[in-house]
N, C-alpha and C positions, 0 to 999 in steps of 0.2 A: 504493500500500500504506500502510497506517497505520505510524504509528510507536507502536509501545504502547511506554510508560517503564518502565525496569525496577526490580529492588529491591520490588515489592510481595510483602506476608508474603500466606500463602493463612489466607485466614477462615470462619469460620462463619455461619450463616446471622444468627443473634443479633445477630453485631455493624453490623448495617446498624442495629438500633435503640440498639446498646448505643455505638457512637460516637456518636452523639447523646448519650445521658446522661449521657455521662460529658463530654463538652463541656461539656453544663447542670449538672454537676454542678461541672467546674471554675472556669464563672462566677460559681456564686454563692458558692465557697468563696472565690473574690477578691476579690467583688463588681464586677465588670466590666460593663459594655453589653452588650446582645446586640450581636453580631456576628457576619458574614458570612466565610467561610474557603471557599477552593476549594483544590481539589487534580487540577491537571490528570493525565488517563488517559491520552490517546492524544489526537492532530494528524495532521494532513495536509495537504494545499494544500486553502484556502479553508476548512476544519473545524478543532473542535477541542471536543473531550468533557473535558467535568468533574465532580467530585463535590463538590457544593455543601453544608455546612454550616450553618446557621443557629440561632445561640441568643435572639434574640430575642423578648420575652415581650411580656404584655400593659402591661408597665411602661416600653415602649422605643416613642418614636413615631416611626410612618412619616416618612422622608422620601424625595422624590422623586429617581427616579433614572431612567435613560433605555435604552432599547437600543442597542446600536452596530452588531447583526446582526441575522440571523434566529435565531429563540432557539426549542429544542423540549424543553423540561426534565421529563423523568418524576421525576414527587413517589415515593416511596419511603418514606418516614415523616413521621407530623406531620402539621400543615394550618398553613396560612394565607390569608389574604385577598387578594386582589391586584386591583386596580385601575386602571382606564386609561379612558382618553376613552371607550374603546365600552361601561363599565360597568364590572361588581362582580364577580367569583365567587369561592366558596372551592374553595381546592384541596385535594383529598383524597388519601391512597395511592392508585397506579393512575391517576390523573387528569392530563395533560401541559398542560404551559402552554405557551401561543403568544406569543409575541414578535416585533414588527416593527423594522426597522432606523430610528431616529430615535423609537419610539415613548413615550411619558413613562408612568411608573409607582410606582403605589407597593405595597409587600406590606406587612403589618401581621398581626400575632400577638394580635389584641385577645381571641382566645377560648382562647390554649394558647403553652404557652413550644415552640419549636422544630423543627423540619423538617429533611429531607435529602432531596437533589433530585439528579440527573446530569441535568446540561445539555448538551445538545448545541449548536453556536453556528456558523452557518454566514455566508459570508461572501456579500453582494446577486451576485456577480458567481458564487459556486458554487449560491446556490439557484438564480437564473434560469437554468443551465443545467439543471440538477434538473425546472426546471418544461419546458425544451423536450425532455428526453428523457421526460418521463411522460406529455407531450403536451397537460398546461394550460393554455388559453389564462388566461392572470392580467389581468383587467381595471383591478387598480390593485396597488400596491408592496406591499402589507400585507395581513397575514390577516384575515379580518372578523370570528373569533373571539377568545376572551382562552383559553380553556383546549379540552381535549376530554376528556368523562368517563368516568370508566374502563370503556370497552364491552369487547364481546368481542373484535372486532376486533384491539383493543389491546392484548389480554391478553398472548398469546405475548412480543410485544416486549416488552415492560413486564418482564413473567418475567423473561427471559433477561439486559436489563441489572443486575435484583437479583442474579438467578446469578452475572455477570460480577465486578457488582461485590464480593459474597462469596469468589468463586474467584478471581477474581485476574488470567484468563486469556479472552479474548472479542476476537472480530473487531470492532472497534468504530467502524471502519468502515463496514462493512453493516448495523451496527443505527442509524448514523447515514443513511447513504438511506433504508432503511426506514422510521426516523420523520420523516422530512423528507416523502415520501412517502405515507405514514398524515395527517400533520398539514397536507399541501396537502388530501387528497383533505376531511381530518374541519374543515377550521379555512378554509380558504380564502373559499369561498364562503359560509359564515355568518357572516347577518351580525345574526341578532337573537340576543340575550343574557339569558339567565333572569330571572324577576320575582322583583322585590325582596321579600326576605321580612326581615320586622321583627329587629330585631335580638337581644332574645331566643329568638325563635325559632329563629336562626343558630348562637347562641353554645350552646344546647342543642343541637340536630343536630351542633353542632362535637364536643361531650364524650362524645357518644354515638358519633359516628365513631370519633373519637381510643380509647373503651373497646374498641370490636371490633376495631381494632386492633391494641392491645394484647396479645392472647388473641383471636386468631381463632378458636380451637377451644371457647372455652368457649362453652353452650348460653346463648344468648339470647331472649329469646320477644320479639314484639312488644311483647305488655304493658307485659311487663319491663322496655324503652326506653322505652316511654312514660313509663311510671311513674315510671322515673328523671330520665325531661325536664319533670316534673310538666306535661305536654299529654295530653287527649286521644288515644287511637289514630288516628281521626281526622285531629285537627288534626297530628299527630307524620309519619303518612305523607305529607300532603300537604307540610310542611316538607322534610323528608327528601328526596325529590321532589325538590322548589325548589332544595337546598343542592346535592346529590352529582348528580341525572342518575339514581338508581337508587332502586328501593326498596329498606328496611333488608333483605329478605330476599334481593335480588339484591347489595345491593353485600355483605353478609357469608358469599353465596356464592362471591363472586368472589374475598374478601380470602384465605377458604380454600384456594381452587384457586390463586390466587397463592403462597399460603403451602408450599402440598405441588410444586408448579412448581421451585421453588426449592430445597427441601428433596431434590427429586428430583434437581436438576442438581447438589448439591452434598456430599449425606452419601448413605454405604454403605447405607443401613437399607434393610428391606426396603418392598416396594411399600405390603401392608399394615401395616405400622407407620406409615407415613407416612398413610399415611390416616387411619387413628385419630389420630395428635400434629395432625393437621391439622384434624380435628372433622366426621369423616366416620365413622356409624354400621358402614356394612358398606361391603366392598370392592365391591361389585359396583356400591354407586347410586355410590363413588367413581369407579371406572373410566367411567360413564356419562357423570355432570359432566366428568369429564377430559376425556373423548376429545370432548365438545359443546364446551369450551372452548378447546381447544388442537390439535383436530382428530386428534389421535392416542393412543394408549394412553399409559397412565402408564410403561410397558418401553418402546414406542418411542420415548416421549419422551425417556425417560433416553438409552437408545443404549447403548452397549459399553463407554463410556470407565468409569462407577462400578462397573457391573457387573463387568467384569475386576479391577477394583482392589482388590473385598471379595472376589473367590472365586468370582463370579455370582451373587451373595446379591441374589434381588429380589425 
């Protein structure tokens, strides 16, 4: 059984990005370094989950640091770069990073001050048994990937530790096999890693990520992105592409169904409100996207617990 730590206040969905800010905002009223702040959830034998802070900016240089475990970190806000022998990726919301035990690394903020990440960090001797109950054979110690992009797959999980970590309350445990799980089956075996895209290019798809973000709900057109990356539609998709694993119009559908996911698990409001604060036209194409990305209605998803609590208001 997990040990979840007690004393945590219950939150809103806001403050997954709004503790961040107010980090970046106490940094620079100090003027401090960016720096790295954890705050362990839950442990167990050979696990241990945490919420990972980071206020470092494009003014704060990488330096090299190492793994000591196996590392499964769902990005939750922000981006950054990250780095290691087998290449480059940047990390986006919805995006988990791979980490191997011994592996050298470094993350860098060169395109956006800040990120928040739950890392899950498992111990060689609890994944290998991980790998002989899911029935992998693992032909060497380490994963051949650096991240895995925020597919469908991964959505639910992903969801659910935003929810957790908003509410306060989560088996984290079972979201810990699950992405241990997810990240053998999505990370294990790959072993080539995305083409390098020029570094302006990056650093625009970074600002452009980081905007939708921001306001998932607000309307974005292609153009629009472009426009703003001053590229080409074109050239803008196929960066886009390179950068996140998705296109602008998939990964800003996703960031939405993430955003109403959450919003679901954790406030009263009804189905259609959330739909629209989430940047969904009508309920019906809502319910469709839900139920394709999460395999269930946005009511089943919820389940009884919010429901009972406002009255059945859904």
């Amino acid at each position: 059984m997990s040990d979840n730590l007690p004393g945590r206040e219950r939150r809103n969905l806001g403050n997954i990005a709004v503790d961040l800010e107010r980090a970046l905002t106490r940094r620079a009223r100090l003027g401090e370094p960016g720096r790295t702040a954890g705050r362990v959830l839950a442990r167990g034998e050979g696990w241990v989950v945490e919420d990972v802070i980071c206020t470092s900016g494009p003014g704060d240089r990488p330096f090299e640091e190492q793994h000591h475990s196996f590392s499964v970190a769902v990005v939750l806000t922000g981006t950054f770069q990250y780095r290691a022998a087998a290449g480059r990726e940047v990390m986006t919301p919805g995006s988990v990073l791979l980490g191997s035990p011994g592996q050298a690394f470094e993350c860098g903020h060169q395109h956006g001050s800040g990120d928040r990440c739950v890392a899950f960090r498992f111990s060689p001797d609890r994944f290998e048994l991980l790998l002989e109950e899911t029935g992998v054979a693992a032909p060497r110690s380490r994963f051949g990937a650096l991240r895995i992009p925020p597919t469908r797959s991964l959505a639910p999980v992903v969801a659910r530790v935003g929810a957790g970590l908003s509410r306060g309350n989560l088996d984290w445990e079972a979201v810990a096999i699950e992405l241990a799980v997810a990240a053998i089956g999505g990370g294990w075996e790959a072993g080539a890693h995305r083409s390098e895209v020029p570094n302006v290019a990056e650093a625009r798809v970074t600002q452009a990520v980081r905007r939708i973000d921001s306001d998932p709900a607000s309307q974005l057109s292609l153009a629009e992105l472009a426009r703003e990356a001053g590229l080409s539609r074109w050239h803008f998709l196929r960066a886009f592409g390179r950068v996140t694993g998705l296109t602008p119009h998939q990964y800003l559908k996703r960031a939405r169904l993430r955003d109403a996911a959450i919003r679901l698990a954790i406030e009263p409001a009804k189905v259609i409100e959330i739909a629209y604060r989430s940047g969904f036209g009508d309920l019906s194409t809502f319910n469709r996207a839900f139920r394709v990305e999460f395999g269930a209605s946005p009511r089943a998803y919820r389940g009884p617990r919010v429901g009972a609590s406002s009255g059945g208001r859904r």
